[in-house]
N, C-alpha and C positions, 0 to 999 in steps of 0.2 A: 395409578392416577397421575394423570398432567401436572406438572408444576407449574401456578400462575404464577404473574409477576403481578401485583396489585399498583398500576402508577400512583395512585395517589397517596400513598405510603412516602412517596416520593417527595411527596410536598412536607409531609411533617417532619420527615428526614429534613430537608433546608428549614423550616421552621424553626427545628431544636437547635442547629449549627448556627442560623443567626440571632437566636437568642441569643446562648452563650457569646457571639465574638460581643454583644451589643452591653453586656453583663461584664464580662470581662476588660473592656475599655474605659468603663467609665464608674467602675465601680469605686476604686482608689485614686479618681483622677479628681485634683483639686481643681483641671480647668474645664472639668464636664459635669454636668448635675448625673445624678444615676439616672442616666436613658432607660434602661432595664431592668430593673432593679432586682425583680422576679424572675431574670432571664437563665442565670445557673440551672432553672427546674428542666430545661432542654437536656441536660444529660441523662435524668431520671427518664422522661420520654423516650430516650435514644435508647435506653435500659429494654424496655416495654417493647420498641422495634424489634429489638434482637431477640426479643425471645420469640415473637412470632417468626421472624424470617429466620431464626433457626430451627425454631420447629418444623419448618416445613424442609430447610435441606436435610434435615435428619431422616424424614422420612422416606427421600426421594434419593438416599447417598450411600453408596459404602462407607466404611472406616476411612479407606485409603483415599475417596471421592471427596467425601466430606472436609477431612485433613487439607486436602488439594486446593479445594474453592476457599477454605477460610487462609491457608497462607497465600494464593495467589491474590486476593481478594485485600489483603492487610498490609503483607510486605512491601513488595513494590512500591505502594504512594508513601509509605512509612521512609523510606530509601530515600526518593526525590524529596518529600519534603525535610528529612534531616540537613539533605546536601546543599537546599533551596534556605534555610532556615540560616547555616555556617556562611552562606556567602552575602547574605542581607545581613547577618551580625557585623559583617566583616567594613561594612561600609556605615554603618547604625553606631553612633556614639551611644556608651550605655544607659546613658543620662535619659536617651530619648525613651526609654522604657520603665527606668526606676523615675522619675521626678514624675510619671504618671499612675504609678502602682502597678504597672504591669510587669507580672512573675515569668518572663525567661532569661535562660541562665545558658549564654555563651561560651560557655567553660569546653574543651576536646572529651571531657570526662560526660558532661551531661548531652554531646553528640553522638556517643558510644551507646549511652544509655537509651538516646530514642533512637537506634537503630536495635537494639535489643528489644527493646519496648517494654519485656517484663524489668523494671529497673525502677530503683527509686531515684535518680536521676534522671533527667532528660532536658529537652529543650526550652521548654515550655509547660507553664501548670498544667496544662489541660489533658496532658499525656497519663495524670494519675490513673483514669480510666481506663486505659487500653489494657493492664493488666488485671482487669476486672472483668473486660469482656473477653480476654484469652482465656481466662479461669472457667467462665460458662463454657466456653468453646470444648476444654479439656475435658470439662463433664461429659458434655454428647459424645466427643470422642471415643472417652473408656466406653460406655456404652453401648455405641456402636463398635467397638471393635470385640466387649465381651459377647456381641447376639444380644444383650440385653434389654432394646428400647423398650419391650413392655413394661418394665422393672421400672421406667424412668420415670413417672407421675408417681409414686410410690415413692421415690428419693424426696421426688421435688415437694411432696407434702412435708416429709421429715426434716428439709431444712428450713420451710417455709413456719415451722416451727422452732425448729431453735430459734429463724429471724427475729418471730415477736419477743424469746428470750431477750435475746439480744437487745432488741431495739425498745424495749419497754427497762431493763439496764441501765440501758444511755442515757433515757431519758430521767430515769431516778438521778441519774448521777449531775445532771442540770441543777439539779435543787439540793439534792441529798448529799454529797459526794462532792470531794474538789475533784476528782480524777477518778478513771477506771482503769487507772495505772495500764496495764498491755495490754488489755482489752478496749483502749480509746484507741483506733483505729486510723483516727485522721485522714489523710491523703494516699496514707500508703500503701507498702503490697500485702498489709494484712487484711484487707478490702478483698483482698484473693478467695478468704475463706466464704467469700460470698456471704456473711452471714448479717451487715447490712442491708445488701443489694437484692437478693435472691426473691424477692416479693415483686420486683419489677420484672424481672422476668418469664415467671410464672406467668404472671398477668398475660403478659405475649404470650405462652403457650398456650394457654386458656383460650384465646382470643382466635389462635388459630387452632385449636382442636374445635373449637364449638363453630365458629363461622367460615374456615375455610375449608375444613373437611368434614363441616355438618353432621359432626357428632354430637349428639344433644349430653347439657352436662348431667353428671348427676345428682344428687341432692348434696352429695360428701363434695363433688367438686364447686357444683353451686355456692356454694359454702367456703369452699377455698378461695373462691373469685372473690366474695364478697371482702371474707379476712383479707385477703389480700390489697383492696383497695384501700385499705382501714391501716393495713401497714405501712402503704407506701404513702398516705397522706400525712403516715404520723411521722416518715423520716424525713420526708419533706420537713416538714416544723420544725422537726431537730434540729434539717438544717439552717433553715431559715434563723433558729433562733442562734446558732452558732455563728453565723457569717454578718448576720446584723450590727455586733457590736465596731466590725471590723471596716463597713463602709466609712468613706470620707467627711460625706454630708451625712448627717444627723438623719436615721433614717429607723421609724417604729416596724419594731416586730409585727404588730398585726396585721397591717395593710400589706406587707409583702407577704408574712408565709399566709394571708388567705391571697394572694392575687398565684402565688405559686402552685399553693395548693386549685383552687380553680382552672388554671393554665389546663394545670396534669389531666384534670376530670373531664375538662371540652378534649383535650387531646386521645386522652384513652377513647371517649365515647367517639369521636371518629375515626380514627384506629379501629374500632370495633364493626362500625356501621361501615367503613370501608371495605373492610376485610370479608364481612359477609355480603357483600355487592349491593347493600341499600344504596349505597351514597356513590355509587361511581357517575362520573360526568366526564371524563376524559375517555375517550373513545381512541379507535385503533390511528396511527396518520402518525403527520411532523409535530403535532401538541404533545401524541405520547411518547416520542421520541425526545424532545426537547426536557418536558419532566422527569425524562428518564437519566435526561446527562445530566440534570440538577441535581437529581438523587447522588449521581457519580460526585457530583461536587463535595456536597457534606463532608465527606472522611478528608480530604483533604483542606475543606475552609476552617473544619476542625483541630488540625495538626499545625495551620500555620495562622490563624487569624491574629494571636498575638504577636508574635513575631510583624507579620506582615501589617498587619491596622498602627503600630508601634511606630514602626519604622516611618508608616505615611502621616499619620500624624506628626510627628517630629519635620517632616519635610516639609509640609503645610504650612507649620509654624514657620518656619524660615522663612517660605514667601510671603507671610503674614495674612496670610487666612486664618479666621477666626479658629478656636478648635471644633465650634458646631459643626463649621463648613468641614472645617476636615474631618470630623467623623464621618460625614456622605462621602466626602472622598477613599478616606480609608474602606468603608463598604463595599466600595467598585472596585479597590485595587486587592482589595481579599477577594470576590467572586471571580475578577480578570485572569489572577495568579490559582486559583480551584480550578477554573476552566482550563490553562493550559497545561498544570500538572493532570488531569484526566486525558486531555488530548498524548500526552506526552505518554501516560502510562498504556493506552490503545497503541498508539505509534509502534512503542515497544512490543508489545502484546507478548510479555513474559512465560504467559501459561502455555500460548500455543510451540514459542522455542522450548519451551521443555517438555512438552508432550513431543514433540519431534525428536528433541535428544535420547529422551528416554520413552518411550512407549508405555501407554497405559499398561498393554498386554503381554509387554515382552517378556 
């Protein structure tokens, strides 16, 4: 079977990235109202991407294939933007980023760390994630390298179970419980055990078993889809109700975790209706093309938008533009700096010199 590329996936991809930078600017900022306030839920969404579009390299990949696309795919922009990150710190008074709530951390120790990527240090908060989607990644891997994929929807029920464990836990431990002492997970690499997240990905694999490879589900997975969305609204909440108390401005639980939790549900349902070709409107030319290098942008408007919206902010201010204004500005100069770290990682074109050094076949 052909492997598609679905553009419009493309769009939800920027969608989720400028949620977050839009969330993460103004969320601790005393001189921004919360522009976004519901905007965090873009990473749950970017969750749900990943399990469709790995579902699909999984099916269409070797072990060694698979391995290949997902570090050529990750490393690289991770690199540029570490090195892109140290040399904006380097000229960035720190102040420009703490007096606004925004969490990166210029330290050589946390540049190490996002160049590792699985690490609980790095450049920037928003990196907690990446070792979260390398942990799915490891799954299809063993998988695929045991021969096992049929075994794989089999797993993925069994932890999409322990999930609701888990996440029905956490949420006792909101009312019930000061703490879940090791088991309160936070930010970090025990996120790895996927046992959070694993409901959002499912979701994508579901999404692409039923509408990209039009396998119809069956009652047991019907069922799994439904549980699933039932999970991933409730971690939503969770979150929502844990990041609430921590905004700047005075901001109620309900109006966000329902704006967040609705975000996810328009997003899944076109997610869905894309994926199975209802809703496609971007046709073959320079539109799909252009969509297509947008998609390229995300991973990296991801990696640097705090760092980079921080630093233009700060500089805005000095010329004495409002901070509204400079948040459009910061906007353009995180898509400016996505766009040319993409251009810059093509230029390079990493995978093809090392298919050259080393030979697929050799």
């Amino acid at each position: 079977m052909t492997r598609v590329h679905v553009t419009e996936i493309d769009l939800v991809r920027l969608f989720a990235a400028l949620s977050v930078f839009f969330f993460h600017v103004s969320w601790q900022n005393p001189a921004l109202p919360n522009s976004l306030p519901w905007g965090w839920v873009g990473v749950e969404i970017f969750f749900v991407v990943s399990g469709l579009v790995i579902g699909q390299s999984a099916f269409h990949s070797s072990a060694s294939g698979f391995l290949e696309s997902r570090f050529f795919r990750l490393v690289p922009t991770a690199v540029i933007c570490a090195l892109l990150a140290q040399a904006v710190f380097q000229v960035t008074p720190a102040e420009a980023y703490t007096d606004r709530g925004i969490w990166v951390f210029p330290e050589f120790q946390a540049f190490l760390g996002s160049l590792a990527m699985v690490s609980p240090v790095h450049a920037a908060s928003a990196y907690w994630t990446l070792p979260i989607e390398i942990s799915f990644y490891a799954v299809i891997f063993l998988f695929l390298v045991a021969g096992r994929l049929g075994r794989l929807e089999g797993f993925f029920r069994l932890m999409v179970l322990l999930s609701a464990v888990y996440l029905h836990l956490l949420l006792a431990s909101l009312f019930l419980f000061s703490s879940l002492g090791w088991l309160d997970f936070g930010f970090g690499l025990k996120n790895m055990l996927l046992l959070r997240h694993m409901p959002f990905f499912v979701l994508g694999y579901l999404i692409y078993r039923r509408s990209a490879l039009g396998k119809p589900l069956s009652v047991i997975d019907t069922a799994l889809a439904v549980f699933c969305v039932y999970l991933s609204c409730l971690e939503i909440g969770i979150r929502a109700w844990q990041l609430v108390p921590d905004y700047y401005y005075i901001t109620r639980f309900t109006p966000v975790a329902t704006l967040a939790i609705s975000v996810f549900l328009l997003a899944l349902l076109f997610i869905h209706r894309t994926a199975s070709g209802a809703w496609r409107f971007i046709g073959e030319g320079r539109m799909a093309k252009q969509v297509r290098f947008a998609g390229l942008m995300t991973y990296p408007i991801y990696l640097l938008h705090e760092v980079i919206g921080g630093a233009t902010l700060d500089l805005t201010s000095r010329m004495g533009l409002p901070e509204g204004m400079g948040l459009m500005v910061a906007f353009l100069a995180v898509l400016a700096f996505a766009a040319e770290v993409v251009r810059l990682e093509q230029a390079l074109n990493a995978r093809a010199l090392f298919q050259q050094i080393l030979p697929r076949h050799a």
